[in-house]
N, C-alpha and C positions, 0 to 999 in steps of 0.2 A: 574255649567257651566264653570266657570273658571280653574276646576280640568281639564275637557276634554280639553281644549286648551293647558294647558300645556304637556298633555299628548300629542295633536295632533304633538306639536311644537318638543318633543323629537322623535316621528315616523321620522319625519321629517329629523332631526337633521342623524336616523341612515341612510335613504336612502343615504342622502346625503356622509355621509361616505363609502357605498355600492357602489357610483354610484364614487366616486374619488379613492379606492383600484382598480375598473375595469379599470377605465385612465390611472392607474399606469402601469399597466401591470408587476407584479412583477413576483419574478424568477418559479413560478408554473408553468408560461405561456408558458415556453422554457425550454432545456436547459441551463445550463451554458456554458459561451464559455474558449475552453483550452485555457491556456496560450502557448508560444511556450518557449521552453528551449532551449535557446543556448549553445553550447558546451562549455564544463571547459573548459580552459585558458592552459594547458600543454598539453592534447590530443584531444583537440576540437571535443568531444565526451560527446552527448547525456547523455549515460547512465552512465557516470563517473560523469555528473553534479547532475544529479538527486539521484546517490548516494551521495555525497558529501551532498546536499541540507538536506538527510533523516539523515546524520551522526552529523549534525549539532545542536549544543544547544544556545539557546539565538541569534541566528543573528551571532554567533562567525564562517562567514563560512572560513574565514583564515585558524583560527584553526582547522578545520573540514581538509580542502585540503591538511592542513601539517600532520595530522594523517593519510591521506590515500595515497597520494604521499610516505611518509615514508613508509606505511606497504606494497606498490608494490616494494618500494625496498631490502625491508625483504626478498621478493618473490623473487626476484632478483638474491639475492644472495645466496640464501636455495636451490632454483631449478635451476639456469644457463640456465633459460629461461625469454621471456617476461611477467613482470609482468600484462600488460592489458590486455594477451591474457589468461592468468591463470584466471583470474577477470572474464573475456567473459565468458569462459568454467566455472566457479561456477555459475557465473547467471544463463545459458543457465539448468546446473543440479538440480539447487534449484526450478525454477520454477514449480509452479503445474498444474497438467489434470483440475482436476473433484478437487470441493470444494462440504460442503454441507450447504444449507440455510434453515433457519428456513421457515416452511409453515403450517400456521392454516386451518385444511380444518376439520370443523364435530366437533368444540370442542375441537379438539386434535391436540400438534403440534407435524409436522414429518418434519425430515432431509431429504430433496430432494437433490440430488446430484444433481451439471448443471458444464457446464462445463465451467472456467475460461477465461473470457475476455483478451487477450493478453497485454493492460496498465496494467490490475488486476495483472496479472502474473509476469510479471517486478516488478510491485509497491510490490508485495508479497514476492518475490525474497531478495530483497534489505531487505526489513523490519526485516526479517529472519535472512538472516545473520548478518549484528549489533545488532539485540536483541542477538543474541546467540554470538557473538564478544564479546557485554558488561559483560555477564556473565561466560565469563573465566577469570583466576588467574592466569594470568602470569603478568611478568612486568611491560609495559603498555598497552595501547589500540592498541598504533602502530602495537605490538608483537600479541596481540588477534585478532583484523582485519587480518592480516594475516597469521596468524594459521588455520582461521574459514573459509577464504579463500578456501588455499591451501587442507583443511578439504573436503570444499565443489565441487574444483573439481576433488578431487578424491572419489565423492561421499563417503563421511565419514561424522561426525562432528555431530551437534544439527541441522543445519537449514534443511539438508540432511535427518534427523528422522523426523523431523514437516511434511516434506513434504509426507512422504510415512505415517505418521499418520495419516493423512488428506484422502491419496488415501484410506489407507484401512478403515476411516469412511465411506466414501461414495461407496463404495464395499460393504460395510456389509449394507448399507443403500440406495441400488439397485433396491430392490422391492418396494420405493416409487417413482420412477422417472414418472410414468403417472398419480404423481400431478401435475408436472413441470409444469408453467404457459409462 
């Protein structure tokens, strides 16, 4: 008799947990909400901050600004053009169409190509070209950020190849898009 009570008392116990997770209302319920990014501090622009933000290690975002402030003026002076407008034109060429996402449908997974959310495409953009910055051998990063740059808008470079790797997955991966959910 006393076994059931204890049992009844632990039911108990988990409603009670069931019923304070639903009060809570936790992040399932919603969205999450964006933050707003205010413009870096030299061109009071958006998408220079949010690079900066992605180029950044440990909180060091000083040092992040001074590597990328320096490699626009590599740019500078290599092209006798603006460096933020060069920047503009790599992002604007890196960015991708059509990604493909994994989909279980029957047991089996297939690559559904869908086509990229325009934050997705910026956020993808960015990530591109510093992944491919950090993996070249020149001097410093200053010199590689704006190689991978100037790389990228003249449609050249690694982030330039990722991107058209990606179109031609989901090209070759065409005939599964009426799983698209």
């Amino acid at each position: 008799m006393e076994e059931s009570r204890e049992d009844q008392n632990t039911a108990l116990k988990g409603l009670n947990k069931l019923n304070f997770y639903k009060e809570l209302k936790l992040s399932r319920r919603r969205r999450a909400i964006k933050r707003v990014i205010e413009g870096d501090p030299k061109f009071n622009n958006i998408v220079v901050q949010k690079f900066v933000n992605k180029l950044m290690y440990e909180g060091k975002k000083s040092t992040a600004e001074h590597i990328f402030y320096k490699s626009l003026d590599i740019i500078n002076k290599k092209t006798n053009e603006d460096g933020l407008k060069i920047f503009k034109q790599a992002i604007d060429n890196v960015k991708p169409v059509l990604e493909v996402r994994a989909r279980r449908v029957g047991g089996s997974n297939y690559q559904i190509p869908t086509e990229v959310r325009s934050d997705r495409k910026l956020y993808l953009a960015i990530r591109w070209i510093i992944t491919y910055a950090r993996l070249r051998n020149e001097k410093s990063m200053e010199e590689n950020l704006a190689l991978e740059i100037m790389d990228a808008a003249n449609n050249k470079g690694g982030s330039i190849k990722k991107k058209e790797d990606m179109f031609k997955m989901a090209e070759a991966n065409k005939a599964f898009a009426h799983f698209k959910w």
